[in-house]
N, C-alpha and C positions, 0 to 999 in steps of 0.2 A: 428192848430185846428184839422186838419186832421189827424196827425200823435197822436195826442190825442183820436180824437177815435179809430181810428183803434189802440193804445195802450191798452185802455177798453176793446173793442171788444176783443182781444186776451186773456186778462187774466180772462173774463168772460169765454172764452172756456175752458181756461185750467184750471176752477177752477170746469166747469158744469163736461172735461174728470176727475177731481181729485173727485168728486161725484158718479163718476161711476168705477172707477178703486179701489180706496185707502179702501171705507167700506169692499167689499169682502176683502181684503188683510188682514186685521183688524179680521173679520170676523173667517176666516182660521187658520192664525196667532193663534189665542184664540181658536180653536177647538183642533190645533194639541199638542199644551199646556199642554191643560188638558187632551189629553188624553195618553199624554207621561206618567200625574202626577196620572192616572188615568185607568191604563192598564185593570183590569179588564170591565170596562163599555164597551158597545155594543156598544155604537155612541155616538157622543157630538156634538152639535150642536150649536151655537152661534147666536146670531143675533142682529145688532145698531139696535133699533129705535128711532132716532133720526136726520132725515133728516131736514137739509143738515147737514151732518157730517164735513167735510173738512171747509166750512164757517164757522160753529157756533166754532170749535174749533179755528179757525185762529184766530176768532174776539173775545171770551169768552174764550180759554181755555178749554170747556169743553162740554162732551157730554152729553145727559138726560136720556140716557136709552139703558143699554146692558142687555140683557138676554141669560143664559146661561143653556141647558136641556142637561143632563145624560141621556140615557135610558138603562134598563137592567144589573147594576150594580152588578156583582156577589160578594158582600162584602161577608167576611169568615162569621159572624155576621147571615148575612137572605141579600137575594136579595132582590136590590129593584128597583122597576120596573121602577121608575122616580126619578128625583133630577130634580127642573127647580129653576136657582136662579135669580131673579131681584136686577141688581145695578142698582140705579136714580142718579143724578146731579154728575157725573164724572170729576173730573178735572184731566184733562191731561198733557203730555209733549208733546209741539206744535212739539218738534225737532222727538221725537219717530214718531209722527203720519205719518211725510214726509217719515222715516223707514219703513211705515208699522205696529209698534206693537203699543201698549197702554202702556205706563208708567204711570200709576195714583200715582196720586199726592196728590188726597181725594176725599172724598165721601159723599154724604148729607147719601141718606139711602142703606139699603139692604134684603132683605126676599129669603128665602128657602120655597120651599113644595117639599114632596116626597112623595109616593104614596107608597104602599106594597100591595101586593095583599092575599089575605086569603091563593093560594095555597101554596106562599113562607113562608108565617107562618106557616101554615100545616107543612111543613117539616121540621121546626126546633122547633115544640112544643113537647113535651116528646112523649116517645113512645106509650104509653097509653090513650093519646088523637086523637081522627082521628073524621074523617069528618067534618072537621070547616067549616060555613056557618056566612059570617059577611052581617051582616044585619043593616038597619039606627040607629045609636047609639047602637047597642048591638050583639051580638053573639049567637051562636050555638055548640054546640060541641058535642061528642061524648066519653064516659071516662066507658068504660067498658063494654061496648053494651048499653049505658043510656043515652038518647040524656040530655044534661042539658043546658039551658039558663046562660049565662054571661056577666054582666059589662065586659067591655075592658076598659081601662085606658091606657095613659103614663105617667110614670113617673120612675126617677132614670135611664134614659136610657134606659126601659125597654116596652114594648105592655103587658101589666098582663091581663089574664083573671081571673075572680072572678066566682070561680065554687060554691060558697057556703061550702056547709060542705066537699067539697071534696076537697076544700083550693085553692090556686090560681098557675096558671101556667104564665110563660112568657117569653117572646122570647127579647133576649139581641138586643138592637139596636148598631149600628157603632159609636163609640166615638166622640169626638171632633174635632178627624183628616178630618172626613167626615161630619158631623155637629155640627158645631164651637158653638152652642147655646143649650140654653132651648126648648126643644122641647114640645110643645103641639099636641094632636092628637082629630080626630074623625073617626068613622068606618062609611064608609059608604056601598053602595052595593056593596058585594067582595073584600073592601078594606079596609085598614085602612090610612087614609091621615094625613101626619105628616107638621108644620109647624113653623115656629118664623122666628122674628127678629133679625137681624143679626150686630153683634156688631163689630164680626172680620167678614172677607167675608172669604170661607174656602181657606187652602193655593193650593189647587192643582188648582181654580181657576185663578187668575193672582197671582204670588208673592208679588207685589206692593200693593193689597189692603188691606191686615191687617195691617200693621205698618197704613196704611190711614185712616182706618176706625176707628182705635183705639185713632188716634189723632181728631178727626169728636166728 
């Protein structure tokens, strides 16, 4: 009996030290990833929430929650200031995890937001547009020394503004490569926030999750 617990006892510790060692590895692992896949961005940042990691994968397979933020993405397209993507209900390869990385195997869901900010639209809207001011659902602009008000929209890939009779201007967003979906938008202060659901999870993310998410 004795050599029973003291068997417990030990693989309770080395499962509390695998709690505390294996997430950062995981973590890391997935920052340096994407940002091999992902050379222009400024940082990438990763992070499980999903504790206990180590246990819930030994016993289920899987973990409940990686999120993954971009900041400062110099896309050729328009910088953009953010990209943060949530994967939920992760199933994994038990043997990867003891590795270190994440093999996913599938995935219940996923979501992108990105965030653009007015100056980095400013610099890629024509040259006869200046001073952009995005304001709660609408815009500001400036098209000849004439401030005029504008709908902002996405759509077709694109941030359009809707100058009226002076016709509509818009700044091309990052393909598919960068966000794999339908993007929906809204402007907020100084920004324009871009969002959807995620059907493939993008590839510069893990490799493993679009074949997963497409079979999901």
């Amino acid at each position: 009996m004795r050599l029973l617990v003291l068997a417990v006892l030990a693989g309770l510790v080395a499962l509390t030290a695998a709690e505390v060692v294996v997430p950062p590895r995981i973590e890391q692992g997935v920052e340096e990833r994407v940002a091999r896949e992902v050379p222009e961005a400024g940082s990438v940042d990763a992070t499980l929430r999903s504790f206990p990691v180590v246990a819930r994968v030994l016993g289920t397979g899987r973990m409940e929650h990686l999120v993954v933020v971009l900041d400062d993405v110099a896309r050729p397209e328009v910088r953009v200031d953010s990209v943060r993507v949530d994967v939920r209900g992760i199933e994994v390869s038990r043997q990867a995890l003891v590795d270190g990385e994440v093999d996913l195997e599938r995935i219940d869901s996923a979501a992108l937001m990105a965030t653009i900010t007015e100056e980095d639209l400013e610099e890629t809207l024509p040259g006869n547009i200046a001073d952009l001011r995005l304001l709660p659902g609408r815009a500001e602009v400036t098209v000849a020394g004439q401030t005029v008000g504008s709908d902002v929209t996405v759509r077709d890939g694109r941030v359009v503004f809707d100058l009226g009779p002076l016709g509509d201007a818009g700044v091309a967003l990052p393909g598919r490569d960068f966000f794999p979906c339908p993007l929906e938008g809204e402007v907020v202060h100084g920004a324009v926030q871009l969002f959807c659901t995620l059907d493939e999870v993008p590839p510069y993310l893990l490799r493993q999750f679009q074949s997963a998410a497409s079979a999901s």
